[in-house]
C-alpha positions in Angstrom: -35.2 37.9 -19.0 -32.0 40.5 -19.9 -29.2 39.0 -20.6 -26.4 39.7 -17.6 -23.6 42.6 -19.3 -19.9 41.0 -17.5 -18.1 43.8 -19.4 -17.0 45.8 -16.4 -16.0 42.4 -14.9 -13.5 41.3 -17.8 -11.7 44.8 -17.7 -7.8 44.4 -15.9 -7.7 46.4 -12.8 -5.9 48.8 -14.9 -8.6 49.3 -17.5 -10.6 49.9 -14.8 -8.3 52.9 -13.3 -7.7 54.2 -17.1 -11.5 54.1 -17.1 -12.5 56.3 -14.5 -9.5 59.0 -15.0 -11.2 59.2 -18.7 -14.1 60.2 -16.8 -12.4 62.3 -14.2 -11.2 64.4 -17.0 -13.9 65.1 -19.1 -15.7 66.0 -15.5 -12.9 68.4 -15.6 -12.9 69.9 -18.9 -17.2 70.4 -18.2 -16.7 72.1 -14.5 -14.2 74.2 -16.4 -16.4 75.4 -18.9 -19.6 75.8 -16.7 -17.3 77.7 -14.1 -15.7 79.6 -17.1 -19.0 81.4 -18.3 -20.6 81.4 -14.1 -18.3 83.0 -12.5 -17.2 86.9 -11.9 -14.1 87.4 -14.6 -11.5 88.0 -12.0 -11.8 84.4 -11.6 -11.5 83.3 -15.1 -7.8 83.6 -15.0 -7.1 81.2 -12.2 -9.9 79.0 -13.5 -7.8 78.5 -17.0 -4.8 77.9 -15.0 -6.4 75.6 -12.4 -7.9 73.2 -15.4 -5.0 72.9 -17.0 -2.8 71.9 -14.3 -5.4 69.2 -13.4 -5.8 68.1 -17.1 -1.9 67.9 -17.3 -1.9 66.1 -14.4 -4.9 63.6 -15.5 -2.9 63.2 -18.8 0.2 62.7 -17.0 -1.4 59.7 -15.1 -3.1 58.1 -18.4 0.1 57.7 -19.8 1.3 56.6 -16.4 -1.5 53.8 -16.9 -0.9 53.5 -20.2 2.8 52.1 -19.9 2.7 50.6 -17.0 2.3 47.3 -18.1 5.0 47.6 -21.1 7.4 48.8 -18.5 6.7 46.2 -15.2 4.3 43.8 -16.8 0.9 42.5 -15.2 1.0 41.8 -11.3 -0.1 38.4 -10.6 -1.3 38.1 -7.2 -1.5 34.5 -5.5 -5.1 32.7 -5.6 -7.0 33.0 -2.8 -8.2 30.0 -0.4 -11.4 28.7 -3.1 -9.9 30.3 -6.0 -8.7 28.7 -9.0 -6.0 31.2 -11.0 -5.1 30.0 -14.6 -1.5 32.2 -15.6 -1.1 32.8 -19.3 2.9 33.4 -19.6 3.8 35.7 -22.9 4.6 33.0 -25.6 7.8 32.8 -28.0 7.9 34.1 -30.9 7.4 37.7 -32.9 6.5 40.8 -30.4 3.0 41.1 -32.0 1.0 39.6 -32.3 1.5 37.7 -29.2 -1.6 35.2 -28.5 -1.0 35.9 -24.7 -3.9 38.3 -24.4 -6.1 36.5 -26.9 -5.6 33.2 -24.9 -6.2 35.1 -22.0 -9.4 37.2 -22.9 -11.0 34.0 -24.6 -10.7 32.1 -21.5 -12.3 34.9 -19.2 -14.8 35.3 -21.7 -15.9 31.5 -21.5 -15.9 31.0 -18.1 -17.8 34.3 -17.6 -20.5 32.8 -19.5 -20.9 30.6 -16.5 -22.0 32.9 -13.4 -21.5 29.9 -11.1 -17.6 30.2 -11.8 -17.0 33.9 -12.6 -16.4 34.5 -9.1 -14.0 31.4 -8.7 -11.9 31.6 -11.5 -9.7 34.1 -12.1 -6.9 34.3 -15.6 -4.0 36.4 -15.1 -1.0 37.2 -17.6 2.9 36.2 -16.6 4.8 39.2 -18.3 7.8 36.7 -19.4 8.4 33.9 -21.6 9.0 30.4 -20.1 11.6 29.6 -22.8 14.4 26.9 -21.7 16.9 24.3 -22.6 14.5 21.6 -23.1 10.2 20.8 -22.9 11.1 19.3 -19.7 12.8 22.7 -18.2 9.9 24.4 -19.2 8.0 22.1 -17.9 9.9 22.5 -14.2 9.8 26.5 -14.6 6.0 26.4 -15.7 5.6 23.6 -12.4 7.4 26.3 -10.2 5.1 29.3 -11.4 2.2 27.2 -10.9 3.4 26.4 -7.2 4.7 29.8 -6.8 1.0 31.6 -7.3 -0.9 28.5 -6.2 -2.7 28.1 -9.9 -4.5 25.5 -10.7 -3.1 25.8 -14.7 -0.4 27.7 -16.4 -0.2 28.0 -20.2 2.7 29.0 -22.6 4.1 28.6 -25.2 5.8 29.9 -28.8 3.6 31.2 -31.9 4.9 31.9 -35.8 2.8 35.2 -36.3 -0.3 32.8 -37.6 -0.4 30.1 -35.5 0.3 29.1 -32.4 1.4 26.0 -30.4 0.4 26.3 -26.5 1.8 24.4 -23.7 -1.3 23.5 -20.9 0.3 22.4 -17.5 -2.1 21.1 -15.0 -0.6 21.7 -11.5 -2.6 21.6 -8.2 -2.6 20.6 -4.6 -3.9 16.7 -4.3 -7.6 17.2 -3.5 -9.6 13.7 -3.4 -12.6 13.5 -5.5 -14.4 10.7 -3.1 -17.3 8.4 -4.2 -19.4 7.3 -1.0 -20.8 4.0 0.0 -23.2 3.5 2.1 -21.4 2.3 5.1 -18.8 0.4 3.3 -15.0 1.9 2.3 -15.1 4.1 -0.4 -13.2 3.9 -3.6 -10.7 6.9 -4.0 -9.9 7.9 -7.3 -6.6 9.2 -8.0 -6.0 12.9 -9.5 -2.6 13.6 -11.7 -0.9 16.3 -9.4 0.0 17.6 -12.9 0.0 16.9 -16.9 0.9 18.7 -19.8 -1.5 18.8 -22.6 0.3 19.9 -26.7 -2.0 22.1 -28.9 -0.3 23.3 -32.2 -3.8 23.6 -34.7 -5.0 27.1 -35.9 -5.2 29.1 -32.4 -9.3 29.9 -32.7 -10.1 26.0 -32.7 -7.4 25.0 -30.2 -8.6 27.7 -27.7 -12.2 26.6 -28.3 -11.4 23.4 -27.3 -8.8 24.4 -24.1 -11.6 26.3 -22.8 -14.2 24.0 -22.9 -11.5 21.8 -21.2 -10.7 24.3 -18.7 -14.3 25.0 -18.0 -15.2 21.3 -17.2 -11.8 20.8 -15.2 -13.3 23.5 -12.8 -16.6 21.7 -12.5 -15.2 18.6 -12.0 -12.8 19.7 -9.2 -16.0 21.6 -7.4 -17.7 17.9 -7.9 -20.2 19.4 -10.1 -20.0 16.2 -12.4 -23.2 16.9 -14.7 -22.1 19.9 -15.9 -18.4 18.4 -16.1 -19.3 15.0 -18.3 -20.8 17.3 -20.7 -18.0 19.5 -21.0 -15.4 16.9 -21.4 -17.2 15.1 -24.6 -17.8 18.2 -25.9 -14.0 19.0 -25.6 -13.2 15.7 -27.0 -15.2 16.2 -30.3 -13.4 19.3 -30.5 -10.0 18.3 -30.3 -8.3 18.1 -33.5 -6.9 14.4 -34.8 -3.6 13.5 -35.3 -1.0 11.8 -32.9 0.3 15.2 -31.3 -3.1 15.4 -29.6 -2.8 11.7 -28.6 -1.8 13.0 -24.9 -4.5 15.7 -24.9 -7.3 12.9 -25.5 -6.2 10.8 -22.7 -6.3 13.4 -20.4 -9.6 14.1 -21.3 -10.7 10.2 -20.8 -8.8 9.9 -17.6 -10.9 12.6 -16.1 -14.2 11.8 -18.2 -13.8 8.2 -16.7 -14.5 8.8 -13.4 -16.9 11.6 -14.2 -19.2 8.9 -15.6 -19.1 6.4 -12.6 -20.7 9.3 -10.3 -23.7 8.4 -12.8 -23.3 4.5 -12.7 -22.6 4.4 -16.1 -19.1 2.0 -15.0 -18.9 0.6 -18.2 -18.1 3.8 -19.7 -16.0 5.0 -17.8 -14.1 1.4 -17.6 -14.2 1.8 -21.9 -12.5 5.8 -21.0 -9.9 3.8 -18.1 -9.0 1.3 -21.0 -8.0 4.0 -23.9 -5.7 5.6 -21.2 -3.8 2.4 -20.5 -3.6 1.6 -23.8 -2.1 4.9 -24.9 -0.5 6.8 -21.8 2.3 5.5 -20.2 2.8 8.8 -18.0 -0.5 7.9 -16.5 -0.8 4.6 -16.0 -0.5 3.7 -12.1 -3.1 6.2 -11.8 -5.4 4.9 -14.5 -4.9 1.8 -13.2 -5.9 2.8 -10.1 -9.0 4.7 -10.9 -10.5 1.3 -13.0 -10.1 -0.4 -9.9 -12.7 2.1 -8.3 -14.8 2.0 -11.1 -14.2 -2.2 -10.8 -15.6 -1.5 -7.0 -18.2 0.3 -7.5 -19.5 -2.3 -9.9 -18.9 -5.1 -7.2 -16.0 -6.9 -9.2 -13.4 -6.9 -6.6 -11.2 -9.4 -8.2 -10.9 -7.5 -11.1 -10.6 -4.2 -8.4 -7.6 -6.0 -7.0 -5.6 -7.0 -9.7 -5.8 -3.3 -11.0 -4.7 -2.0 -7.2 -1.9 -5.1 -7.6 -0.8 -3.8 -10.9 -0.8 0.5 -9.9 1.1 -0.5 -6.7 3.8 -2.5 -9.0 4.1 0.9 -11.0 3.7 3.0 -8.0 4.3 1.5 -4.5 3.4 4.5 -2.4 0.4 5.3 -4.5 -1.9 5.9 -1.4 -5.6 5.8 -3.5 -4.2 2.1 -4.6 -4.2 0.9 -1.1 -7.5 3.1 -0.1 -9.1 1.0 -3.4 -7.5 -2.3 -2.4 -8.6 -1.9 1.2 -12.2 -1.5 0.3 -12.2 -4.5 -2.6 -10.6 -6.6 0.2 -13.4 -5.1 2.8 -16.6 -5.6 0.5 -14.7 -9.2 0.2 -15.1 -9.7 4.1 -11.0 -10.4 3.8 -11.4 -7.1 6.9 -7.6 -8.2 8.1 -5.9 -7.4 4.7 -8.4 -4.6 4.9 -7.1 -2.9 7.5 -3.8 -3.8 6.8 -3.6 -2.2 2.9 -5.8 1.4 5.1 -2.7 1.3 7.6 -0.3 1.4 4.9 -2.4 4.4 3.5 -2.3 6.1 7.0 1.7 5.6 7.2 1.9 6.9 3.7 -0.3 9.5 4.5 -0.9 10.1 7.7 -3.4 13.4 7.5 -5.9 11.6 5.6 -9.7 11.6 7.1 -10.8 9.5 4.6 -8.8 6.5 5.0 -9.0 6.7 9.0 -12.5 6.8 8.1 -12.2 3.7 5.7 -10.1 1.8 8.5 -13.1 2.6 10.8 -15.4 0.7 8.4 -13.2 -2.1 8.4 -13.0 -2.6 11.8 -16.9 -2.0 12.3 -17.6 -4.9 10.2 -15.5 -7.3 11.9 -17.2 -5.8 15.4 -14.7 -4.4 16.6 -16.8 -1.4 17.4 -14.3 0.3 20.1 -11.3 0.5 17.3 -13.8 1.7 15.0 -15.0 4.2 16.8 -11.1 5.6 17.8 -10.8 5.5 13.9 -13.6 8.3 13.5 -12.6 10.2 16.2 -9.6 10.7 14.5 -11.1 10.9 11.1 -13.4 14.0 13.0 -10.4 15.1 14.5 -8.0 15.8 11.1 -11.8 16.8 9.7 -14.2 18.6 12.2 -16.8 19.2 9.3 -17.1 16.0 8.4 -20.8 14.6 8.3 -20.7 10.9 7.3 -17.8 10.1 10.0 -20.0 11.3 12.2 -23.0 8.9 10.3 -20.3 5.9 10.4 -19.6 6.6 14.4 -23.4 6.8 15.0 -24.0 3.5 13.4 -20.7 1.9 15.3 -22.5 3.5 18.7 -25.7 2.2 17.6 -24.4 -1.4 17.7 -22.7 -1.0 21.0 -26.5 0.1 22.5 -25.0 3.7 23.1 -28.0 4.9 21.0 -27.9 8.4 23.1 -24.8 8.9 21.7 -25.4 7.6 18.1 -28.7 9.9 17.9 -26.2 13.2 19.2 -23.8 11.5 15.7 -26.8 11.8 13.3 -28.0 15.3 14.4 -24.3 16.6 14.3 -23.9 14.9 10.7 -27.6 16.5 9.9 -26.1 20.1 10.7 -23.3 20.1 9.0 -24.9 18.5 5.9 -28.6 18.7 6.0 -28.8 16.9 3.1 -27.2 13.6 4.0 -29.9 11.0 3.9 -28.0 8.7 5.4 -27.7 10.8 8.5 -31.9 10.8 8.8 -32.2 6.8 7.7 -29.5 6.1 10.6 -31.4 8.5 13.2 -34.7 6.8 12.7 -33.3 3.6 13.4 -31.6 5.0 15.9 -35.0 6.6 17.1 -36.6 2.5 17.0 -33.6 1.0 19.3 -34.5 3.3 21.4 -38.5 1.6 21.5 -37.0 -1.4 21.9 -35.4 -0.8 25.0 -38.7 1.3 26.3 -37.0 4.3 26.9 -39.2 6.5 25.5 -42.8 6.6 24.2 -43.3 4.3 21.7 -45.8 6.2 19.6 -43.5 9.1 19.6 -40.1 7.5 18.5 -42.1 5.9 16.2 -43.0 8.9 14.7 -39.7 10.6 14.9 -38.3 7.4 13.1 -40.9 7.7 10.2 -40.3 11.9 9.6 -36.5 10.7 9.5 -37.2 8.5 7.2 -39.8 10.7 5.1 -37.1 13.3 4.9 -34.5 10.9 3.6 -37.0 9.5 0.9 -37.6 13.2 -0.2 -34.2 13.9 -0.3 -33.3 10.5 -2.3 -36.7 9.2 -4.0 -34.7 6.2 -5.0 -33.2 5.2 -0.9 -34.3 1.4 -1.7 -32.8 1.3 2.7 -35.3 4.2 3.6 -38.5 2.9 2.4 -37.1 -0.9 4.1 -36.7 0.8 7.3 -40.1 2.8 7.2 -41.9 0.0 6.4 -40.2 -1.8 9.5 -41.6 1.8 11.4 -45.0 1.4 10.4 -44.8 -2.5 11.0 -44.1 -1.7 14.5 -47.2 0.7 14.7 -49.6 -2.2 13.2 -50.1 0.0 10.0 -49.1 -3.6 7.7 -50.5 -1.9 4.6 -48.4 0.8 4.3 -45.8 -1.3 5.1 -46.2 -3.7 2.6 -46.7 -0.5 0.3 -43.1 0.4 1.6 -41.6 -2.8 1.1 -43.1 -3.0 -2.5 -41.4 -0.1 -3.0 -37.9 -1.3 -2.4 -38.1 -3.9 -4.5 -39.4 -2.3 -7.7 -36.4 -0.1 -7.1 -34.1 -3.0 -6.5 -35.9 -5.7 -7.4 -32.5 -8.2 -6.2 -33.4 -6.7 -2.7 -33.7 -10.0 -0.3 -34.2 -7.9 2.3 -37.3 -6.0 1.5 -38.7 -9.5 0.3 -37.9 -10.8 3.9 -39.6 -7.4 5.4 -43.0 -7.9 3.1 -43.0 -11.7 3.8 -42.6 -10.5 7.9 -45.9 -8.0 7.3 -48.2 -10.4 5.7 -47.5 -13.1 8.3 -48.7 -10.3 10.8 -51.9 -10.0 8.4 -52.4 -13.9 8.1 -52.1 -13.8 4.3 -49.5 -17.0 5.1 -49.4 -17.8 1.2 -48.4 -14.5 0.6 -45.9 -14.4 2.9 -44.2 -18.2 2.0 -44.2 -16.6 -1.8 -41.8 -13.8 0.0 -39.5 -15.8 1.6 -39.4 -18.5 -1.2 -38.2 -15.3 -3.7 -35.9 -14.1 -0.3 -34.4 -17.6 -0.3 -33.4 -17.7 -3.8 -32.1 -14.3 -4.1 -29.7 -15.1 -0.7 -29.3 -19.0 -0.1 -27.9 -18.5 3.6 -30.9 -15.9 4.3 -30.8 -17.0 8.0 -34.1 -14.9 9.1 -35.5 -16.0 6.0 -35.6 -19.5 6.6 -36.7 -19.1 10.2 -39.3 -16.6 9.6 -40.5 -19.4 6.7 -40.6 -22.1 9.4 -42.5 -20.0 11.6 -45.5 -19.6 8.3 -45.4 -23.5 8.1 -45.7 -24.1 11.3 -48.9 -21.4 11.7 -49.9 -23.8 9.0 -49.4 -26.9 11.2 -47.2 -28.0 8.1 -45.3 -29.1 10.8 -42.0 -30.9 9.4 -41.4 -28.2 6.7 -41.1 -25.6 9.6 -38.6 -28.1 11.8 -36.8 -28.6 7.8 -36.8 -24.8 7.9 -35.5 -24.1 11.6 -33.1 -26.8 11.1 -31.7 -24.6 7.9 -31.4 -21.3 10.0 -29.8 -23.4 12.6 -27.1 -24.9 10.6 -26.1 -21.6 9.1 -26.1 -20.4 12.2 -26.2 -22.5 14.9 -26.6 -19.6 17.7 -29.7 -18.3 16.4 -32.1 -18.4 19.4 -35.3 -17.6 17.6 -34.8 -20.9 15.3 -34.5 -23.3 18.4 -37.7 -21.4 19.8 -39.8 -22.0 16.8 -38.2 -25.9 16.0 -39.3 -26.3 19.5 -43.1 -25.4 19.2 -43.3 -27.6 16.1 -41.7 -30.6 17.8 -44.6 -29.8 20.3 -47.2 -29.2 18.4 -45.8 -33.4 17.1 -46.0 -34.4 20.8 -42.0 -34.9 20.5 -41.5 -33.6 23.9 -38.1 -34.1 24.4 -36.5 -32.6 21.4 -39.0 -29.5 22.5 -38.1 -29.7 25.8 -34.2 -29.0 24.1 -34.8 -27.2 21.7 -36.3 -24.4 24.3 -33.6 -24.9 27.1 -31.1 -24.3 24.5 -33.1 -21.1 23.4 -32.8 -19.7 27.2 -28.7 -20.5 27.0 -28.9 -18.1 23.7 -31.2 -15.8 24.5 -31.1 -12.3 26.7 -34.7 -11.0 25.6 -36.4 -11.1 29.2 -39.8 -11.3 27.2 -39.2 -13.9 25.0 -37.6 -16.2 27.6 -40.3 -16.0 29.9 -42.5 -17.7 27.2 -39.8 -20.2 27.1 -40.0 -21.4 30.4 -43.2 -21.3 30.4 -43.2 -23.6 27.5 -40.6 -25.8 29.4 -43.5 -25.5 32.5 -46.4 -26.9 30.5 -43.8 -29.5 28.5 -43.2 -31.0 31.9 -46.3 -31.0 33.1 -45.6 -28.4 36.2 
């Protein structure tokens, strides 16, 4: 394949214009001499006259061109909406030669390598020098340019003739970077609004490793993180040693950090986190903050919550802190400090999707399902685009039986990202509530359930939740193989998965391989020691088995951990029948009809309770 030419593309709109009156002129100077020897000579005279007005005039305009930019500098015109402007301000030092358009044309000439960014990125030269009192003045004027064209990072500073020392400023509009959770809170990982990196090496090194920088800082923000982790280690073997680059280097860990927990590599980035605290006071609430995600993600929410504790003493109104120490408190099942830390967020911040979002979470897992849902209302409200508040609102209506409504969630979250496997998992499910409650042909949902969930495995091969739920699908339908193919599935994927153990155990009860099916719960059991459905479904095996006091031992488990679990009282009552222990039967089922709304189920019951009485 030819290699793509981005000449034209790196020319300055006034290169372009110089360009093309070059060529307007030497179309000139060849019509001339075509229409010189054509033509009758009466008309040669005008002809010599006409060219050489419109030569003067083309000359006139070339020089025009020429000092236009010595005279009124470059125009800088403010980034678009998507855009991300870099400004190059002239540095300080001798008139020529001044690395301003070196700095500048090595930058456009990197990124252009990348077709993906050359239509986002735009560099652009500030025709003064940002010289002041102090760093920090320069600093504030270089902040007020940045803000003043809306550009993502402004560079200047002062050269000798042979080297130069460049100033990198770092200034945009907070944009969160979010890591999702499958319906739990997210962790939010703080940005710096702005930083200032110090460069003072020979300029061909520095630049090589500034643009490498720059390159993966544009990744990153467009949550390209492959493509950014690579970028930022290759910028940190280029950056020279010493302690003036000691600043530079923690920048490029604080952002490398995160980068490497969107790959679960959290042990990295916690190593990246560590060097920053150790070395950066500027940054440290942040960094703080930003381990606590990665301390989340990891499920250490202790550790999460001392690091929230610690950026919040550094930085009170730090809203990511709260977001993080919300979520460690929420994966804790602490929900009321949950939502308490997410309504601090709101009052700090009070535009924020994702932390009404968050707050919705909360309040879904204590079951308050109405104040969840308000929360993603308002979440869809401040953020009409966004798919999984639509996912988390689907689930919350799921649970309230609304699964109409839920199913209307998944398909709006499915539009505006048809990629979102969570959106198909939920709808399937959705698509099997719906079975159970007989509203529409079974065979059908079923098979809308399983193409939801064959979509989602596509999408994600490694959804351990999509293969448990279309084993569950096909469980329904009879087909036990496949879904103890499915269920196998999930646990070579995450073989600490209790559920998909519980699920297997469930399809080879159906097929009477009761061995089988003990071995399942047995591993279920030890991998969750309050596995209510476990130990009942176990009980149920045993008593199939007439190993009649390990199921009541079994039922009486489930019913301890929980003691309104209806199916445990149904199956402790047909073992103390099947032991002609008629009374505690006889209780066991009336207590099963107080618990129970299934209209199926407790018409077996009673007519248990009928042939226990002798009626």
């Amino acid at each position: 394949m030819k290699k793509k030419i981005y000449w034209w593309a790196r020319l300055s709109p006034l290169m372009k214009l110089a360009l093309l009156v070059g060529i307007l002129w030497l179309l000139i100077v060849a019509g001339s001499v075509v229409s010189f020897y054509l033509l009758p000579q009466e008309w040669q005279g005008l002809i010599v006259v006409v060219s050489t007005a419109l030569t003067a005039s083309v000359t006139l305009l070339a020089a025009l061109i020429s000092s236009r930019e010595k005279l009124l500098g470059p125009r800088i015109s403010r980034a678009k909406e998507g855009e991300l402007l870099i400004v190059v301000a002239k540095f300080r030092g001798p008139e020529s030669p001044d690395p301003q358009m070196y700095i500048a044309r090595r930058l456009e000439a990197d990124l252009l390598m990348h077709p993906a960014l050359a239509d986002r990125v735009r560099v652009s030269r500030f025709p003064e020098v940002i010289e002041e009192e102090s760093l920090e003045a320069e600093i504030d004027r270089a902040r007020t340019l940045g803000e003043t064209y809306g550009a993502t990072l402004v560079i200047w500073g002062e050269h000798d003739g042979h080297s130069a020392a460049p100033h990198y400023l770092v200034a945009r509009e907070r944009e969160r970077v979010a890591t999702f959770v499958e319906l739990q809170p997210r962790a939010a990982t703080a940005d710096l609004n702005e930083f200032v990196m110090y460069v003072s090496e020979e300029l061909p090194e520095t630049m090589t490793y500034l643009s490498i920088f720059t390159i993966g800082q544009m990744y990153y923000f467009a949550q390209k993180y492959s493509q950014a982790l690579s970028l930022f280690s290759t910028a940190l073997d280029h950056l020279p040693s010493g302690e003036a680059y000691q600043e530079s280097a923690v920048a490029l860990r604080f952002y490398r950090g995160p980068t490497y927990s969107h790959f679960d590599k959290h042990d990295l980035a916690i190593a990246d986190l560590d060097r920053v605290i150790e070395l950066a006071p500027n940054f440290l609430a942040q960094a703080y903050n930003n381990r606590a995600a990665t301390h989340i993600l990891k499920g250490e929410y202790d550790l999460a919550l001392a690091d929230c504790d610690r950026a919040m003493e550094l930085e009170p109104d730090l809203v990511e802190a709260h977001v993080n120490r919300g979520a460690a408190y929420d994966h804790k099942g602490e929900y009321d400090q949950a939502i308490a830390d997410f309504d601090k967020a709101i009052k700090l911040r009070p535009d924020d999707a994702d932390t009404y979002d968050n707050r919705g979470i909360a309040y879904y897992h204590k079951g308050e399902y109405d104040l969840a849902i308000a929360d993603y209302d308002k979440a869809i409200e401040l953020k009409p685009d966004y798919a999984r508040a639509y996912v988390n609102r689907g689930v919350a209506y799921d649970q309230q039986g609304k699964h109409d409504q839920a199913i209307a969630d998944y398909d709006k979250a499915i539009e505006l990202e048809p990629d979102l496997a969570e959106a198909y998992v939920n709808r399937g499910t959705a698509y099997e509530y719906n079975i159970q409650g007989q509203r529409y042909g079974k065979g059908a949902q079923l098979d809308r359930a399983i193409a939801d969930y064959d979509r989602a495995i596509e999408l994600r091969p490694d959804y351990t939740g999509a293969y448990n739920n279309r084993g569950i699908a096909y469980g329904h339908k009879g087909d036990y193989h496949l879904a103890i193919a499915d269920f196998g599935k999930a646990i070579e994927l995450k073989p600490d998965d209790a559920m998909a153990y519980k699920n297997r155990g469930a399809a080879y009860q159906h097929k009477g391989e009761y061995d089988l099916a003990i071995a399942d719960y047995d591993k279920a059991i030890e991998l969750r020691p309050d596995y209510v459905e476990a130990y009942n479904n176990r009980g149920n095996v045993y008593g199939h088995k007439c190993e009649y006091d390990q199921a009541i031992a079994d039922c009486d488990r489930a019913i301890e951990l929980k003691p309104d679990y209806p199916s445990a009282y149904y199956n402790r009552g047909l073992a103390h029948k099947m032991k002609d222990e008629n009374d505690k039967a006889i209780r066991d089922f009336e207590r099963f009809l107080e618990l129970s709304e299934d209209e199926d189920w407790r018409k077996k019951a009673e007519e248990q309770l009928r042939e226990l009485r002798g009626q």
